[in-house]
N, C-alpha and C positions, 0 to 999 in steps of 0.2 A: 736510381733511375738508369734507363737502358743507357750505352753511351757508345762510341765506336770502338769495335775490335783494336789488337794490336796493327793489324794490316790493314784497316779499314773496310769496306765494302770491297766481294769477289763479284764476278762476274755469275752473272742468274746461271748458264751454262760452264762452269768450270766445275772439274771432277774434284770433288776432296776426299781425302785418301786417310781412311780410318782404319784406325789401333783398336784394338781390342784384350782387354785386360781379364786374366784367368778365363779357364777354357770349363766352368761347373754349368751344370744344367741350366740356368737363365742366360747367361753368354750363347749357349746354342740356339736359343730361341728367339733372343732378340738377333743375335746374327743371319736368321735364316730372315728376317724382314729386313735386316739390312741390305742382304744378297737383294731384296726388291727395289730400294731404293734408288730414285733418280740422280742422277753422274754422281755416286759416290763408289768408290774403291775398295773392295777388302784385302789390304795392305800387309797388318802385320798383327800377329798375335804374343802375346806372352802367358808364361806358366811358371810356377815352380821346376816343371819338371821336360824336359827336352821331349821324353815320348808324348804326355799331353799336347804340346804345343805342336808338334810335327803332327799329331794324328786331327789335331783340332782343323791347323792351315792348311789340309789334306783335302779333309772331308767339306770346308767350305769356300777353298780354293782362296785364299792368301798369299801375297807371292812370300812372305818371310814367318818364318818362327823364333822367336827369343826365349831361353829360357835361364835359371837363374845358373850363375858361374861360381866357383869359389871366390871371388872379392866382387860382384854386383848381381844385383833383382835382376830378374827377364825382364820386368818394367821398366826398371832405370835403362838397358839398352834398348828398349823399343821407344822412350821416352826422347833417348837420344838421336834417334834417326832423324835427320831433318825433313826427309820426305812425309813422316805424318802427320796432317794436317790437326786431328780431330781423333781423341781417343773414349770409349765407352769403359767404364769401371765395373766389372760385375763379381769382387773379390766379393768374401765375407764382410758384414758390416762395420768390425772393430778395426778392419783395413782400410777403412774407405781415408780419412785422412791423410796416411801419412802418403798413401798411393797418389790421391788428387793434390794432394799439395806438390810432390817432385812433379805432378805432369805441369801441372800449373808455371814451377819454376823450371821447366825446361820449354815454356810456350805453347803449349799446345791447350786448344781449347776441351773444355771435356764433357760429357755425359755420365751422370754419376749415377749410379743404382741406388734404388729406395733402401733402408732409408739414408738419409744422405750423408749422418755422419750417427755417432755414438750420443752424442750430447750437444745441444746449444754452441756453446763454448767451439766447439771443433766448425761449427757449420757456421759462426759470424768469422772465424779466422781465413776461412776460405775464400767465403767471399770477401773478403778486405783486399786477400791476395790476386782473386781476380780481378778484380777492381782495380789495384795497384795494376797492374800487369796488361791491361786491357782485353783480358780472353773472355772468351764466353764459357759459361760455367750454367751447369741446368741438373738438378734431379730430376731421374726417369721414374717419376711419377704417372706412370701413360694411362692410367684412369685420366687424367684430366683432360687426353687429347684426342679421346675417343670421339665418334659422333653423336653417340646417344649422351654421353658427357653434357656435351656443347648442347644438344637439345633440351636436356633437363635444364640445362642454366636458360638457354634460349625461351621459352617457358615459362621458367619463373618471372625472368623480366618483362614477358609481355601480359602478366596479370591473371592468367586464367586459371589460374589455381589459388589466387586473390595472393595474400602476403604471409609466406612460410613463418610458421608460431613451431613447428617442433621438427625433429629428424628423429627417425630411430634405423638403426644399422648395425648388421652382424657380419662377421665371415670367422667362420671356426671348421676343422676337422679335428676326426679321436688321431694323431698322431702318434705312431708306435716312439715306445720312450729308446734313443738311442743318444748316451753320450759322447759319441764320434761324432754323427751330423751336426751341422751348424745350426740347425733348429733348438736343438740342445745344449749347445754350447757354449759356456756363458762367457768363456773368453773370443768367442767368435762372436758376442752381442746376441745372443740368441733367445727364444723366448716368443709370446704372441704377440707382446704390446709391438714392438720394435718390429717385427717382421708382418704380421695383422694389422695392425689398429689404425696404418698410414689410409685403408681404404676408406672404411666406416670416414675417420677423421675427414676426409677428401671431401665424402658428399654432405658433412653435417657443413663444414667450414665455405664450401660454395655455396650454400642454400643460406645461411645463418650468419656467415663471417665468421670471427674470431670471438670465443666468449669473456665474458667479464672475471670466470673461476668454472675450477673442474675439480672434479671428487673423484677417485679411482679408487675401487675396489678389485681386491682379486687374491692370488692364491698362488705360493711359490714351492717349486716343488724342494728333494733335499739337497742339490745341486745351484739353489738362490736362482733357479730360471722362473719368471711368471708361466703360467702355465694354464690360464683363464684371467681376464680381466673383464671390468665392466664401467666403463667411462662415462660420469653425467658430464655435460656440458653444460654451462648455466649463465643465463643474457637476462638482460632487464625487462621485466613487464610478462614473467613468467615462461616465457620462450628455453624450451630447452632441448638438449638431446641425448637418446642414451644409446649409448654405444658399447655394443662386444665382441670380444676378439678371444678366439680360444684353440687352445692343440687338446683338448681332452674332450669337447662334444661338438660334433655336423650341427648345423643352423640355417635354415633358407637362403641364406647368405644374400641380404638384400635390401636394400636403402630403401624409406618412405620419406616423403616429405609431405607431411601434414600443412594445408594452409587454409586460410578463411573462405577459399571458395571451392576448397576441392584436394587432389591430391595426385602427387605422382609417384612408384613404384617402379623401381628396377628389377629386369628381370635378372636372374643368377648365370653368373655369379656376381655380385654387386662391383668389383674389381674390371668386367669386360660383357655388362651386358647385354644382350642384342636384343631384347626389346624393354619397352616405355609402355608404364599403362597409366593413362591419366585417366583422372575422375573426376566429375565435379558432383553439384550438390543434389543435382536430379539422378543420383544415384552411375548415369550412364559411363562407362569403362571405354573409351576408345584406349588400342592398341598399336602401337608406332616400333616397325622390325627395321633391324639394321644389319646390313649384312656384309660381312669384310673376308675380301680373297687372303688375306695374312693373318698371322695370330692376333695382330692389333698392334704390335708397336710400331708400326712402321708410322705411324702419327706421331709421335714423340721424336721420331729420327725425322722425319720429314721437319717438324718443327724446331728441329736444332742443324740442320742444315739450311734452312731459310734464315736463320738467325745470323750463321756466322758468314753467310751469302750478302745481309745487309748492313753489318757491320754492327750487330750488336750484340750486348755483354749480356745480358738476360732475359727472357723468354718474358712478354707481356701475358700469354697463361698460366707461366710456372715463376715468378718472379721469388728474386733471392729472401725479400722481406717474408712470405709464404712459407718456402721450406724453414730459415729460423724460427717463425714464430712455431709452424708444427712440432719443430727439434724442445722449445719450450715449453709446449703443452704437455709433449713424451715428458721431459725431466721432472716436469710436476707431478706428473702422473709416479713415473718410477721413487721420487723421494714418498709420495705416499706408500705407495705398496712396497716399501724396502728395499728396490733392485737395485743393485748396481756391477758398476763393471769396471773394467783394469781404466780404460780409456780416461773416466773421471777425474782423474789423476791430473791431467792434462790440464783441467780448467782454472786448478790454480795460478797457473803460469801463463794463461792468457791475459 
C-alpha cells in the first residue's frame, strides 16, 4: 500500500530538482517533456562518458554533468549530490537494477524505464528496498497515463461496451538485425518480448486484469534474442487475449477490446494513441481524438511528481504489485520460449 515518503508530504509549489540517468535516445525524449513540466528542475545528468553527459546537459540545459571516473559510475556521483531530489532511469534494461537499487540506497526517489527490471526477482527486491527506505519508486510505463488510456478504462467502467470477454493487441517492426544496439543485445536484455510485449500486456491487463495462465510462443534468433513472440492470456469462463510483439514484421499496432455490448479500438500506435473508436452493437463507430502539445510523457512525470509532492511510495495507476506481477508473466513467458539472460543469475540469491 502507498505510504509516506522518506520526507513526507512537499509543498504543492516546491521545485524538485531531477537527475537523469544515461543520455540514449528515450532520455532525450522523455527529457524534452520533462523541460515542460511544472516546478521541476533539470539538474544533473550522467553518462558513461564526459562528452555524452556535457553535450546531453548542454543541449537541454542542466546545471551539472557527471560522468564515469576511474574508481566511480557518473550515476554513483549524481546519486551522491544531495541537491537531487528525484532521478529518471533510462540505461539499457539489464542495468536497470543495480542502477535503481544505489539511487534508492542513496535516497533518492526514482522513475524507472519500462521494463522495470530483467526478471520478477530483481523487481520485488526493489521494491522491498523502497519500501524499507520510504522513496517513491514508479515504472515509466506512460501508456497507462495517457488520456485516451484513462478513457478506455473510463469506458470500460461505465458499461457501454457491456463486460470485456477478450483483448487482442500487436506492436512489431522489421528491425534491421544489428548486434551492437540494445534491441539485439542480449546482455543488454534485448529482444521483443522485454522491450514490445509491456504495451499489448498494458491494455489486455487493464481491460481483463491479471490472467489465471499464459502460453508463449515464439522464435529466437542465433544470438538466443526472441525475435517475434505471440502471447495467449487465459481467465476463466473462456475470456482471453492474444497478444504479439515482434522485430521481424509491421502490424497495425493496436489494441481491441471485444465486450458484450460492443467494442473499443485504439488508434496507432497502441503505446500513445490519439484516438478511441468505440462500437457498440448497432453497428455505429463513434470516434473520440486526443490531442497533446508533448510527445506524452509528461503524464507519467506529472504523475510521479504529484506522488512525491503528497508523500507517497507508489503510484495508485502504476502500483508496485502491477509492474511485479507483469515482471512474472515476462519470466513465464521467457522460461517457455527459452530466453534467458546473465541477470537471472540474480534470483537465486534473492
Amino acid at each position: 500500500m502507498p505510504g509516506s515518503g522518506a520526507g513526507g508530504p512537499v509543498a504543492a509549489d516546491r521545485t524538485l530538482r531531477w537527475g537523469v540517468v544515461a543520455t540514449g535516445r528515450i532520455a532525450h525524449r522523455v527529457t524534452r517533456d520533462l523541460a515542460c513540466l511544472e516546478n521541476a528542475e533539470l539538474y544533473a545528468v550522467s553518462s558513461r562518458s564526459a562528452a555524452s553527459a556535457k553535450a546531453f546537459a548542454e543541449q537541454h540545459g542542466f546545471a551539472v554533468a557527471y560522468h564515469d571516473s576511474p574508481s566511480e559510475t557518473g550515476y554513483h556521483r549524481l546519486f551522491a549530490d544531495p541537491r537531487v531530489d528525484v532521478v529518471y532511469v533510462a540505461t539499457p534494461h539489464a542495468q536497470h537494477y543495480e542502477v535503481v537499487r544505489a539511487a534508492l540506497e542513496a535516497g533518492k526517489h526514482v522513475l524507472c524505464e519500462k521494463p522495470f527490471t530483467i526478471n520478477a526477482g530483481e523487481a520485488r527486491e526493489l521494491v522491498k528496498l523502497a519500501g524499507v527506505r520510504g522513496l517513491f519508486l514508479m515504472e515509466a510505463v506512460w501508456t497507462r497515463f495517457l488520456p485516451a488510456t484513462r478513457r478506455a478504462m473510463e469506458l470500460l467502467r461505465s458499461g457501454e461496451i457491456g463486460t470485456a470477454r477478450w483483448v487482442q493487441a500487436d506492436l512489431g517492426f522489421p528491425a534491421a538485425y544489428d548486434p551492437a544496439d540494445r534491441l539485439w543485445d542480449r546482455a543488454a536484455g534485448g529482444g521483443a518480448l522485454l522491450d514490445l510485449a509491456v504495451y499489448p500486456l498494458t491494455w489486455a491487463t487493464a481491460a481483463l486484469g491479471f490472467p489465471a495462465g499464459i502460453t508463449a510462443k515464439g522464435h529466437l534468433n542465433q544470438d538466443g534474442v526472441d525475435v517475434h513472440n505471440t502471447l495467449t492470456l487465459e481467465y476463466p469462463d473462456g475470456v482471453a487475449a492474444q497478444l504479439t510483439s515482434s522485430l521481424q514484421a509491421a502490424g497495425p499496432g493496436t489494441a481491441t477490446i471485444g465486450g458484450t455490448a460492443g467494442w473499443i479500438r485504439t488508434g496507432s500506435p497502441l503505446y500513445n494513441p490519439r484516438t478511441l473508436e468505440i462500437c457498440g452493437l448497432d453497428g455505429h463507430i463513434r470516434v473520440e481524438e486526443f490531442h497533446e502539445d508533448t510527445e506524452g510523457f509528461i503524464h507519467e512525470l506529472r504523475e510521479t511528481a504529484r506522488c512525491i509532492r503528497a508523500g507517497l511510495q507508489e503510484s495508485p495507476l502504476m502500483p508496485w504489485h502491477h509492474t511485479v506481477q507483469v515482471m512474472q508473466l515476462l519470466d513465464q513467458a521467457r522460461e517457455q520460449l527459452g530466453l534467458h539472460y546473465a541477470n537471472d543469475a540474480r534470483v537465486a540469491a534473492f
